[in-house]
C-alpha positions, 0 to 999 in steps of 0.5 A: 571514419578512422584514418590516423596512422600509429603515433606518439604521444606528448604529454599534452596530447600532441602527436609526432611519427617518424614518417611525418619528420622524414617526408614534411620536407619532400612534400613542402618542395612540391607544395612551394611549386605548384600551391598560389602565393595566397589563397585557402587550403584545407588539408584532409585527414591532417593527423598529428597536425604536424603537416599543417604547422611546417607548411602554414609556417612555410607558406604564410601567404595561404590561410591553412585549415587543417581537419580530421575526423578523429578527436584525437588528431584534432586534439594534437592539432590544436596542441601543435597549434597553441604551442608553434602555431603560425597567424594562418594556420587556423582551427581543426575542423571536424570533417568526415569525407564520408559525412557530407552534410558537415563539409564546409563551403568552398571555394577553396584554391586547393585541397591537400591530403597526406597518407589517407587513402590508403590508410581509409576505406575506398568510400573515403576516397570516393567522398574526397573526390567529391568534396573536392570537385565540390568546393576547389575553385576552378583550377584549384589543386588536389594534392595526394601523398602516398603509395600506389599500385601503377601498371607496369611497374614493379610494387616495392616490396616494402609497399607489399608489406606495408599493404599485408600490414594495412589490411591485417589492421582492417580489410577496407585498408590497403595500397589502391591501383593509381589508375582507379584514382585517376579515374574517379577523379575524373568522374569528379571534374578533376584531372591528374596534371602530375605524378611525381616520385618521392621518397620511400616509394611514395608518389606525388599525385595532383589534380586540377578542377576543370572550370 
């Protein structure tokens, strides 16, 4: 599955974009609400690892597991970690939602996933929902990022280019309908607890595991 978004490249293999600086803030102030104080998260399609390192840096509390399928996001990840890496923020794991034979074992208190579902194919987050109703712990958190069709309401224009631009790059890319979301999470033990505007027109989407 390849999911990684353009980036820049760093001498030494890391990788940085402009919409990881813009929106790691954002996305930290809802994270600090709603993650527990301690715990084990694992982050899906983590991509630069620049996500992984502000927030288990933020959050010392949790034992942050990045993963990407990518070799190249794993690489920037383990370069970002070597170089500012915080004591809980462990190694990149190499984890396909579309491969569950390599999941890991769970439980986990939640899962975070930033900028993948559209930027994936539909299996993909079919694979996510399941992993997640796998190994969350009851209660646990799903947490999504990104832009998303909602009914009866308006798509940003700059969404609507972004969707032409996504599927230009590949056909199985492309903004999804939120309800769909919603409904395979359902099918998959978990339940849509908040949706929250954020910047850019984007949406905070998260879940919890029905015990």
């Amino acid at each position: 599955m390849r999911t990684l978004d353009p980036q820049t490249s760093t001498p030494d293999g890391a990788l940085t974009s402009p919409a990881t600086t813009r929106n790691t803030a954002p996305i930290l102030d809802v994270l600090r609400a709603h993650l527990p104080a301690r715990g084990r998260v694992l982050e899906i399609a983590a991509g630069s690892g620049r996500h992984a390192l502000a927030f288990s840096t933020a959050l010392p509390g949790l034992d942050w597991t990045p993963s990407d399928p990518s070799p190249q996001a794993r690489t920037s990840i383990a370069a970002w970690r070597a170089a500012e890496g915080a004591p809980n923020l462990a190694e990149p794991m190499a984890l396909d939602c579309l491969s569950p034979a390599a999941w890991p074992e769970g439980p986990f208190q939640a899962l975070v996933c930033i900028n993948m579902v559209h930027i994936s194919p539909w299996a993909a987050t079919e694979g996510l929902m399941a992993l997640a109703g796998r190994v969350l712990s009851p209660m646990g958190l799903l947490y999504l990022y990104g832009p998303y069709r909602q009914a009866g309401v308006e798509t940003a224009a700059s969404n609507e280019a972004f969707d032409v631009d996504l599927k230009a790059r590949d056909p199985a890319w492309g903004l999804r309908d939120m309800a769909d979301v919603v409904t395979l999470a359902k099918a998959n033990g978990l339940v849509l607890t908040l949706r929250k505007a954020m910047p850019a027109n984007n949406l905070s989407l998260l879940f919890r595991r029905v015990p």
